[in-house]
C-alpha positions in Angstrom: 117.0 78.4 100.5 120.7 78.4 101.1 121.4 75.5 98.9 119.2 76.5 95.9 121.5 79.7 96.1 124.3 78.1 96.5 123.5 76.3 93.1 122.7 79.4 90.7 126.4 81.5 92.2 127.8 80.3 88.8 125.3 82.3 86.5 125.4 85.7 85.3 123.4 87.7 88.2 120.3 88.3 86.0 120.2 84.9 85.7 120.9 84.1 89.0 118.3 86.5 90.8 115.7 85.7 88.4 115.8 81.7 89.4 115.9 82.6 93.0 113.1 85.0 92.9 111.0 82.8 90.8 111.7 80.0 94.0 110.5 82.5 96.3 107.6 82.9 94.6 106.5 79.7 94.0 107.2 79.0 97.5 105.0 81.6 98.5 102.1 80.8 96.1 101.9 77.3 97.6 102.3 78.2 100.9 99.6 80.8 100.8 97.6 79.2 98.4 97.5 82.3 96.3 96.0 82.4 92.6 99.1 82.0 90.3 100.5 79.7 87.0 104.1 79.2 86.2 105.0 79.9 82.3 107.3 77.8 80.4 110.9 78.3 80.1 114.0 77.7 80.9 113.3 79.7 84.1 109.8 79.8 84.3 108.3 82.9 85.8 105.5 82.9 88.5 103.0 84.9 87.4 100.2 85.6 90.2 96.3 86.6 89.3 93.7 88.5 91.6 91.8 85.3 93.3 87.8 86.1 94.4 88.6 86.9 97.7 90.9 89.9 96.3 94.4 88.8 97.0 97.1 89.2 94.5 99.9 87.3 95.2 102.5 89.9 93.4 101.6 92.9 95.6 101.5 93.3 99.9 98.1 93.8 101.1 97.6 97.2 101.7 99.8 98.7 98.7 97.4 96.5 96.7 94.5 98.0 98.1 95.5 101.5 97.8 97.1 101.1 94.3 93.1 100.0 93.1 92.2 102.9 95.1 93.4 105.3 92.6 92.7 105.3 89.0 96.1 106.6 88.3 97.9 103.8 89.5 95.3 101.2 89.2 95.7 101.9 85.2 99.4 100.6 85.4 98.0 97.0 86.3 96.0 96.7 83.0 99.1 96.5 81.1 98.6 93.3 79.4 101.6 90.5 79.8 103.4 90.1 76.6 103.2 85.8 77.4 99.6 86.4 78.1 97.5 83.1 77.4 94.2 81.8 78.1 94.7 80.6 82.2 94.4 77.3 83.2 93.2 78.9 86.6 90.5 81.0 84.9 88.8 81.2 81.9 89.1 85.1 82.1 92.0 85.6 83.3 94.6 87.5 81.1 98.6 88.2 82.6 99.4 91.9 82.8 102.8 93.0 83.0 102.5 93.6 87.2 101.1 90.0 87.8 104.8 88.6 87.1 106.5 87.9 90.4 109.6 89.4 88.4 108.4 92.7 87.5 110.7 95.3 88.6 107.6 98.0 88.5 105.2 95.9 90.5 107.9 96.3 93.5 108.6 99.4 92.9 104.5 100.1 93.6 104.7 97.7 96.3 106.7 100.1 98.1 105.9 103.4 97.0 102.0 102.6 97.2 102.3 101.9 100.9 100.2 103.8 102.7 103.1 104.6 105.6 106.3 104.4 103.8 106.5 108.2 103.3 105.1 109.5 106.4 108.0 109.2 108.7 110.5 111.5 106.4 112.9 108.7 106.2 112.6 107.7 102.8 112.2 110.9 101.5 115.4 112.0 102.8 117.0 109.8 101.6 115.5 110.2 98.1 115.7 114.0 98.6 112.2 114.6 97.9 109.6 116.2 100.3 107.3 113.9 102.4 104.6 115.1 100.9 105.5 114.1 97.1 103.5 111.7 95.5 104.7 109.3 93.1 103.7 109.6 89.6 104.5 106.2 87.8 105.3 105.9 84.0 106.0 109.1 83.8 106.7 110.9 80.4 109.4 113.6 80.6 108.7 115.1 77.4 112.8 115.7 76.4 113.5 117.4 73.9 114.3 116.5 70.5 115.4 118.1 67.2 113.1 120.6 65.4 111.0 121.4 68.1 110.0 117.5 68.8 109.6 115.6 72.3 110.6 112.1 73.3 107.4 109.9 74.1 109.4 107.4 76.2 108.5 106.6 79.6 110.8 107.0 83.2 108.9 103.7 85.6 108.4 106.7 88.3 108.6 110.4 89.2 108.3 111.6 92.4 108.9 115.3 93.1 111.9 116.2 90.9 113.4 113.1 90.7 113.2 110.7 88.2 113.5 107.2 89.1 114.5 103.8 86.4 113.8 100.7 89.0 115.5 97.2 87.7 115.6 94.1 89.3 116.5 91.0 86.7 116.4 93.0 83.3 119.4 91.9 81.3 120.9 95.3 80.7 119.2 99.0 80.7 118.7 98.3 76.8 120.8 99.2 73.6 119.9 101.5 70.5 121.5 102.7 67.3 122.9 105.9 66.6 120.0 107.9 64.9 117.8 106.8 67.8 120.8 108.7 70.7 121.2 111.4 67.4 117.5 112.8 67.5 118.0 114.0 71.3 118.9 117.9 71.3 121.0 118.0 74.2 123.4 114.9 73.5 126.0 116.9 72.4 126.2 119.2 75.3 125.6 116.9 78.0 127.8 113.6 77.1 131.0 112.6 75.8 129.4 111.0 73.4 132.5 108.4 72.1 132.1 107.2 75.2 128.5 105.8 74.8 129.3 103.5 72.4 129.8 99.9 72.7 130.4 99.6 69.0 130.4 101.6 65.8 127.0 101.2 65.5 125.3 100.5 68.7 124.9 102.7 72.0 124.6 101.1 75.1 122.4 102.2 78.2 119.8 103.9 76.2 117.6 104.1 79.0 120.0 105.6 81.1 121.1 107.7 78.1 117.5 109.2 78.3 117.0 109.6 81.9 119.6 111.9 81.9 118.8 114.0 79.3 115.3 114.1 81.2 116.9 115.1 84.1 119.1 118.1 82.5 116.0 118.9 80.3 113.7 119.0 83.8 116.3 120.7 86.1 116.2 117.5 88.0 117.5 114.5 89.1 117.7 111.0 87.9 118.3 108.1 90.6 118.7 104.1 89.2 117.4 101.9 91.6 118.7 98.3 90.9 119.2 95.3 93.1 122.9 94.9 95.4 123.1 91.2 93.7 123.4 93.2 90.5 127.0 94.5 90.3 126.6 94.6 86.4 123.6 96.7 86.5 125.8 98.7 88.5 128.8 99.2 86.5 126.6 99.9 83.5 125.3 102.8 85.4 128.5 104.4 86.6 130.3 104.0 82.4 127.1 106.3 81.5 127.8 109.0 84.5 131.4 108.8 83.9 130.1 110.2 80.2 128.8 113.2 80.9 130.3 116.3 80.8 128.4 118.7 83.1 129.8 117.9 86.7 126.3 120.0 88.1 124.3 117.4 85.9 126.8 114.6 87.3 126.1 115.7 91.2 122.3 114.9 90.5 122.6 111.5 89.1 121.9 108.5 91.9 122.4 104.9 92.1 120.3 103.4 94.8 119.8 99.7 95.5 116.0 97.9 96.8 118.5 97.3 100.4 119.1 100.3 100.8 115.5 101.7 100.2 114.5 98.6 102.2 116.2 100.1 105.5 114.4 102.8 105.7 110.9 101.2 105.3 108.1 99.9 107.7 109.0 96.8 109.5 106.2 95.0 107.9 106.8 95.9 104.6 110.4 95.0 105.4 109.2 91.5 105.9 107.4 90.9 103.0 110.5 92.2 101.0 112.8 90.0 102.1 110.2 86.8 102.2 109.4 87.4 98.6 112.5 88.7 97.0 115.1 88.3 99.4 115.7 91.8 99.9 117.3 92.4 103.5 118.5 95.8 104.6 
């Protein structure tokens, strides 16, 4: 493992962390013999399937089995894969979005589907939530708009009053133009909004733009949670808080990375973290 990382250092971290974690994976899928097929690409993705004995290869056992436990959350695996193609594996088998070994929102439900990581407190501190919150994922915070409309976007998860973006090797936190920032009612107020730009015609951060905004519009917070090999993520973040103009709003806004979550979790969820994505706490 130490060479292969050795020989990615030199790419952008996106790049970088999505090679490695597609190693891992493969790694895993072989090992364990787990249902999976690798796309084509220049960095092929592993994407794993539910096999007849009900393993999935993209989820740890028991967040798995409580995630098809609940219809809620069972709905956000149905999401079909935008690469989806007839399997080589099975003849009925379609990708969906959470089968990728990549997908951001499949380990975010990995660890907030786990049946102990709330009960201790720890997490939940740390979040500054109450133990008892339970996550709501794809959540749709309803911010306003002009003339009395709402945004129909989505926030990956909601869990008490905090709102929570999760990343892991997304390229960026997605860019916009002007009359899509322009319909939100609050911009003005609540960013300097010269400072958004990246170009006369193009905002970056639109996702973060919008958490925010959610967050103000909710009397909440809004927390990224991003990878610690993913100083760009990072940096993206702090240019969007150092935007807006309401230092109460500002105090409420969180950057939080899958190591730091990762040492407050169970020990065996811990290990399954760092075997299939590397993440150590």
């Amino acid at each position: 493992m130490a060479y292969f990382i050795d020989q990615v250092e030199s790419f952008p971290s996106s790049i970088s962390l999505r090679r490695e974690l597609s190693y891992r994976a493969l790694a895993l899928a072989v090992s364990e013999k787990l249902l999976h097929e690798v796309t084509d690409g220049e960095i092929p993705s592993i994407i794993f399937g539910r096999d007849e004995t009900g393993r999935h290869g993209n989820f740890y056992t028991a967040s798995y089995e409580r995630i098809c436990s609940e219809p809620l959350w069972a709905r956000r695996l149905e999401k079909v894969h935008t690469a989806s193609r007839k399997s080589k594996c099975r003849a009925n088998w379609r990708w969906m979005e959470l089968d990728c070994a990549n997908s951001s929102d499949a380990l975010l439900m990995n660890i907030f589907c786990y049946p102990e990581t709330l009960l201790d407190g720890r997490v939940a501190r740390l979040l500054g939530v109450e133990r008892d919150a339970v996550p709501e994922f794809g959540f749709k915070p309803r911010t306003p708009l002009h003339a009395g409309k709402r945004d129909s976007t989505e926030i990956d998860m909601k869990i008490g009053n905090l709102l929570l973006e999760a990343k892991l090797t997304e390229s960026d936190f997605q860019w916009t133009h002007p009359c899509m920032i322009d319909r939100y009612r609050d911009l003005e107020e609540i960013f300097q909004r010269d400072e958004l730009l990246v170009s006369k015609d193009r905002y970056g951060g639109y996702q973060l733009i919008r958490g925010t905004l959610a967050a103000y519009a909710t009397a909440g917070s809004f927390c990224v949670l991003c990878d610690a090999r993913r100083p760009d993520l990072m940096e993206k973040w702090y240019a969007v808080m150092r935007a807006v103009r309401c230092a109460d709003l500002r105090c409420r806004l969180k950057l939080l990375t899958w190591q730091e979550l990762a040492s407050v979790l169970p020990a065996e969820l811990q290990a399954f973290l760092e075997v299939k994505y590397g993440i150590n706490p």
